[in-house]
Kinemage of the C-alpha trace (Angstrom):
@kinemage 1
@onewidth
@group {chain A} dominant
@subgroup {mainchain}
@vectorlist {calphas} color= white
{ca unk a 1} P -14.978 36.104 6.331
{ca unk a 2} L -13.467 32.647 6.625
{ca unk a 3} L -13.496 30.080 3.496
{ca unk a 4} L -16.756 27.260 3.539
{ca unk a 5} L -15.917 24.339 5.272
{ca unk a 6} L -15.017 22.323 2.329
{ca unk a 7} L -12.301 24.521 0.820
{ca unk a 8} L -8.877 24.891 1.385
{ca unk a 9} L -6.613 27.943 0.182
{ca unk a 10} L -5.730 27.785 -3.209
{ca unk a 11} L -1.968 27.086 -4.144
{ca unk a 12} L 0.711 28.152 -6.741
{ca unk a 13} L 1.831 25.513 -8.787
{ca unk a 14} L 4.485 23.871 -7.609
{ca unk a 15} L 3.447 24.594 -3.599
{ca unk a 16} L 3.978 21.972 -1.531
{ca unk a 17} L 0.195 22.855 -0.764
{ca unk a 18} L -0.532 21.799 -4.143
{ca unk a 19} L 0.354 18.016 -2.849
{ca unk a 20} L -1.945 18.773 0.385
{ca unk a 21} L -4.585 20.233 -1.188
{ca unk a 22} L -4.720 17.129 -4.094
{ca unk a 23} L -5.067 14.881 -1.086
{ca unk a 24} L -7.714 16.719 0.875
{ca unk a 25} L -10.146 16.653 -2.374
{ca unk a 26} L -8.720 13.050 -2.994
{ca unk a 27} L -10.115 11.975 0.358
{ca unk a 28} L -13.186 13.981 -0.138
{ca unk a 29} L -13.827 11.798 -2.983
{ca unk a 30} L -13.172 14.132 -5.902
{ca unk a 31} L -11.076 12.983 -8.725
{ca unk a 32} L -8.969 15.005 -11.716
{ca unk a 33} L -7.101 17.205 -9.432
{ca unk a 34} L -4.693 18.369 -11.861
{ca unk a 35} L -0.706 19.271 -10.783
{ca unk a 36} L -1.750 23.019 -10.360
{ca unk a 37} L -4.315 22.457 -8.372
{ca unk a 38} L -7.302 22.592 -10.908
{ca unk a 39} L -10.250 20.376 -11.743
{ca unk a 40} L -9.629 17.788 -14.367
{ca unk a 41} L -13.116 16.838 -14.342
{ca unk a 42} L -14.221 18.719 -17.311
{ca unk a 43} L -11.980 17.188 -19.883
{ca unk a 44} L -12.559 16.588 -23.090
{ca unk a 45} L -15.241 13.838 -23.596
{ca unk a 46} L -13.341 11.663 -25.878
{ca unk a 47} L -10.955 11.024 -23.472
{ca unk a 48} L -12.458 11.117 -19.832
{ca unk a 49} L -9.268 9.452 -18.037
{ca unk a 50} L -6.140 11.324 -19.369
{ca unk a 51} L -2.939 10.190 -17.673
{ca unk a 52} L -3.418 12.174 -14.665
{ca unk a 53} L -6.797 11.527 -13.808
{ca unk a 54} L -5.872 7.516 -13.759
{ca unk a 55} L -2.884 8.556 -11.595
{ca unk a 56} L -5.615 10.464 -9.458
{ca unk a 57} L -7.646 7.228 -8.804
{ca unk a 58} L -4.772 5.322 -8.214
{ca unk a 59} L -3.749 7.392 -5.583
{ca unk a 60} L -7.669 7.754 -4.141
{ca unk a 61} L -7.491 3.425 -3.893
{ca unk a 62} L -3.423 4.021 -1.925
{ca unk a 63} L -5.016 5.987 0.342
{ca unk a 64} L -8.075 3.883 1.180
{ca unk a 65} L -5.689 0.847 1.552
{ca unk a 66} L -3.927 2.126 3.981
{ca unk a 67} L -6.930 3.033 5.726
{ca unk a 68} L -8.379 -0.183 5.615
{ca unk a 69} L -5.014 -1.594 6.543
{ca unk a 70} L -4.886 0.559 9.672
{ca unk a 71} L -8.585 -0.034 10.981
{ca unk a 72} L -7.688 -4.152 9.751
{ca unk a 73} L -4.646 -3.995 12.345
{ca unk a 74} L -6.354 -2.712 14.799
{ca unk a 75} L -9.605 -5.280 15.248
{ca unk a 76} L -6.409 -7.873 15.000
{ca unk a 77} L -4.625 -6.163 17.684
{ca unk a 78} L -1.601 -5.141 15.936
{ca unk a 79} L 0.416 -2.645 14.897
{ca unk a 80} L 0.477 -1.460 11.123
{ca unk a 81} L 4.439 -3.283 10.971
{ca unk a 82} L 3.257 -6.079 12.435
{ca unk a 83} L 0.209 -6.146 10.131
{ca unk a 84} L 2.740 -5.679 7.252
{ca unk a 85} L 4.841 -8.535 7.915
{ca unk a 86} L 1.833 -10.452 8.066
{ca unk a 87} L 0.658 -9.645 4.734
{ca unk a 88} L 3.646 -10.340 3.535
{ca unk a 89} L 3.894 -13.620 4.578
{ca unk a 90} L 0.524 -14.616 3.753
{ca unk a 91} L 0.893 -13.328 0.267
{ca unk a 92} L 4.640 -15.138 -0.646
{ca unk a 93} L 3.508 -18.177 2.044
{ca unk a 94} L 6.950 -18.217 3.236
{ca unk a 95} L 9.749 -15.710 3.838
{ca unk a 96} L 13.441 -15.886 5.949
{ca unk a 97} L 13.485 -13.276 8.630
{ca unk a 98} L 16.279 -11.272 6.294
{ca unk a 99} L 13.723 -11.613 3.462
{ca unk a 100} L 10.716 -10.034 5.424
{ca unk a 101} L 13.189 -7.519 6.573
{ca unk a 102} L 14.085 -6.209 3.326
{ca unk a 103} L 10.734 -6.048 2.450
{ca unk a 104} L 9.754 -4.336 5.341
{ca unk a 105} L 13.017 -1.988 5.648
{ca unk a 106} L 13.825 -3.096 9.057
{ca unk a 107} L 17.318 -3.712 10.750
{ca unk a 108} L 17.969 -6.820 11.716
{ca unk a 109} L 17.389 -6.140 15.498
{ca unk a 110} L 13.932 -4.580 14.653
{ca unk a 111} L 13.153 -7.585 12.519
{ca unk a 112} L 14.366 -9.409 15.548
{ca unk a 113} L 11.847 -7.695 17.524
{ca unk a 114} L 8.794 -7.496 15.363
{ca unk a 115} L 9.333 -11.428 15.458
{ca unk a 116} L 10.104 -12.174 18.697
{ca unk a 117} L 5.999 -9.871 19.159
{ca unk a 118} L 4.155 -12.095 16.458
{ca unk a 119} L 5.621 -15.361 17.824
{ca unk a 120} L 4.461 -14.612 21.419
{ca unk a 121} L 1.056 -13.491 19.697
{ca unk a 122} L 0.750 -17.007 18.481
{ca unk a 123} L 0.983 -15.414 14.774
{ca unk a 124} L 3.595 -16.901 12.812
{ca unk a 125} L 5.455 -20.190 13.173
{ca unk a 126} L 9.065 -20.712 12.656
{ca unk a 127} L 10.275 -23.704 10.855
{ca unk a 128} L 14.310 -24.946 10.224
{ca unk a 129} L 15.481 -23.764 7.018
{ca unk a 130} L 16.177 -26.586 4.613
{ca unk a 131} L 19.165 -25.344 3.143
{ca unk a 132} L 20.641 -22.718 5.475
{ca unk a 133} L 21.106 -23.762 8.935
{ca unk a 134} L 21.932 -20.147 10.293
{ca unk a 135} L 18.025 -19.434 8.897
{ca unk a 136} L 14.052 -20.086 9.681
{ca unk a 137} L 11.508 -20.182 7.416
{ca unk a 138} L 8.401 -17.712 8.891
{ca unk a 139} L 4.956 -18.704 7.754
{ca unk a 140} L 1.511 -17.109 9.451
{ca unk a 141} L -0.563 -18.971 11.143
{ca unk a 142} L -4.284 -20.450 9.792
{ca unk a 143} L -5.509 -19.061 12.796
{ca unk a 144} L -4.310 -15.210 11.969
{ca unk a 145} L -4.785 -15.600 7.710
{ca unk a 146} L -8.441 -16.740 9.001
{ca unk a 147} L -9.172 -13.950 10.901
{ca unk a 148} L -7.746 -11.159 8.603
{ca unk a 149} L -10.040 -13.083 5.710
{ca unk a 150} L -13.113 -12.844 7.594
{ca unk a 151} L -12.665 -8.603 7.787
{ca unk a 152} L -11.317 -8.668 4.434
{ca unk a 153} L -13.996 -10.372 2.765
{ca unk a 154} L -16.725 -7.883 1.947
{ca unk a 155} L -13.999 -5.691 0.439
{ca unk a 156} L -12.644 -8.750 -1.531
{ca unk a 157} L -16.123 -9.849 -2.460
{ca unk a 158} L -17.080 -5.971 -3.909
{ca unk a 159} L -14.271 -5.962 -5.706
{ca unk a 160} L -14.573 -9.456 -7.417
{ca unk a 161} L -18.063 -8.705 -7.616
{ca unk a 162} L -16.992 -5.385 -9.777
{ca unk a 163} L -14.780 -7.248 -11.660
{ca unk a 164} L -16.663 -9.926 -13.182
{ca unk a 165} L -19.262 -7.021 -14.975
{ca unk a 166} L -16.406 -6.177 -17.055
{ca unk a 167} L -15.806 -8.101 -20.372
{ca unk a 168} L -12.935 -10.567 -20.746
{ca unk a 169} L -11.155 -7.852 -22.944
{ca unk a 170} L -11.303 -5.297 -20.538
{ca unk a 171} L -9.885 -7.427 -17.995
{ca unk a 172} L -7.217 -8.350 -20.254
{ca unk a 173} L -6.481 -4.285 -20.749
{ca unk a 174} L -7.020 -3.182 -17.090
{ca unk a 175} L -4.673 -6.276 -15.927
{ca unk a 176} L -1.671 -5.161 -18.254
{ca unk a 177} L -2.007 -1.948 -17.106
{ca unk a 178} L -1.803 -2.796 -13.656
{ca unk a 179} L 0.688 -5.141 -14.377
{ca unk a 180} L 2.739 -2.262 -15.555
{ca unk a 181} L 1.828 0.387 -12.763
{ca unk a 182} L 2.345 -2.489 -10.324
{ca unk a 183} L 5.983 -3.100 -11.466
{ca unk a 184} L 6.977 0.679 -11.685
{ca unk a 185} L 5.901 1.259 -7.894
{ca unk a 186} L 7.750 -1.804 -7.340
{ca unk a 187} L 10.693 -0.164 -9.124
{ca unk a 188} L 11.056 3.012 -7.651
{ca unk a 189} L 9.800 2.098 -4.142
{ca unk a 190} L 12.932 0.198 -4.026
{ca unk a 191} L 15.048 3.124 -5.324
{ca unk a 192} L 13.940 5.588 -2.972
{ca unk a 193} L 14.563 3.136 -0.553
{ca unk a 194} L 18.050 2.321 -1.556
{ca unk a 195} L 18.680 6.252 -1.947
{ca unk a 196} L 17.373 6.463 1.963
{ca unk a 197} L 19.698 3.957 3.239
{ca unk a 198} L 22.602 5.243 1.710
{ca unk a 199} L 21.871 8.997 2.955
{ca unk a 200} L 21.918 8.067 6.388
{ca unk a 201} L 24.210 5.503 6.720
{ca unk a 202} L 21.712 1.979 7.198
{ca unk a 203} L 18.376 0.587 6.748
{ca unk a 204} L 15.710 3.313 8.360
{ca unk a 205} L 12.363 1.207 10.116
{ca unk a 206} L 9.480 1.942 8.295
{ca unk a 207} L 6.753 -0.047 6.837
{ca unk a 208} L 6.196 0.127 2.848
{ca unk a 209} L 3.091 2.512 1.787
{ca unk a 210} L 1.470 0.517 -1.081
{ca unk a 211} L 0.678 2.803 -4.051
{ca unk a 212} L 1.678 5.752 -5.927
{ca unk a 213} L 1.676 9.042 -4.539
{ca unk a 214} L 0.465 11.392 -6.865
């Protein structure tokens, strides 16, 4: 007889399946998938978010983000790059075309290409560089940031919303730790990129997954 709907073989530790099997109950909305493979949902009471729990959630909120990145980009129109570059630029304001390709791990030709895409979309403007002739500033346009605010704005309300019913200490705590997390994935997000690049020889085209994979 085959297994219920909702279950997957179980896995040995240290099976890749462990990894695919901590995502399928991640997306199923279950939390406290341990390494091995078991439920961390029944730990002690005193401390209900051990280390790997948090690291659970974390990667339950990665994987909705890119989700809601993906479904964002396409009501826009765009590919998930091009919806990349374009967060990028609306969250820094204004990038060179080298410094949205490093962020983005594209060669200069694909940088080229993405922009060459956006500009015809009427999505970014390019303005002279005030120090460095050979550059451009990029910036997005109001028209673009506008319309990727309007489908982002329930999300950004809920979460503002959840945000104020916490106390200004447990802001303070919650923000250092994200701080923190935010800074590591920062971290080794560029190592693994560096590591890439120098494994095969140049930059590979990808866009960045935001996150930390669990």
């Amino acid at each position: 007889m085959g297994q219920p709907a909702d279950r997957i073989p179980d896995a040995r530790p240290g099976d890749f399946q462990v990894t695919c099997r901590q995502v399928y109950l991640a997306e199923r909305g279950k939390v406290g998938i341990g390494s091995n493979g078991q439920d961390l949902s029944s730990q002690n009471s005193s401390d209900p978010y051990p280390p790997q729990r948090l690291r659970d959630l974390l990667h339950r909120k990665a994987l909705a983000t890119e989700r809601h990145r993906g479904g964002v980009a396409r009501r826009l129109g765009l590919s998930e790059t091009e919806a990349a570059a374009l967060a990028y630029l609306a969250r820094h304001g204004r990038l060179t075309p080298g410094e949205l390709g490093e962020r983005l791990f594209l060669t200069s030709g694909g940088v080229t290409a993405l922009l060459h895409r956006l500009e015809r979309a009427g999505h970014i403007r390019r303005e002279p560089h005030p120090f460095d002739k050979r550059s451009t500033i990029l910036t997005a346009t109001p028209e673009i940031v506008e319309a990727a605010s309007e489908i982002y704005e329930p999300l950004v309300s809920r979460i503002d919303d959840s945000s104020a019913e916490l106390s200004a200490a447990e802001r303070v705590a919650i923000g250092r730790f994200l701080e923190r997390i935010v800074a590591i994935s920062e971290e080794e997000a560029d190592v693994v990129r560096e590591r890439s690049a120098d494994q095969d020889g140049e930059a590979l085209p990808g866009v960045p997954a935001p996150g930390l994979w669990s």
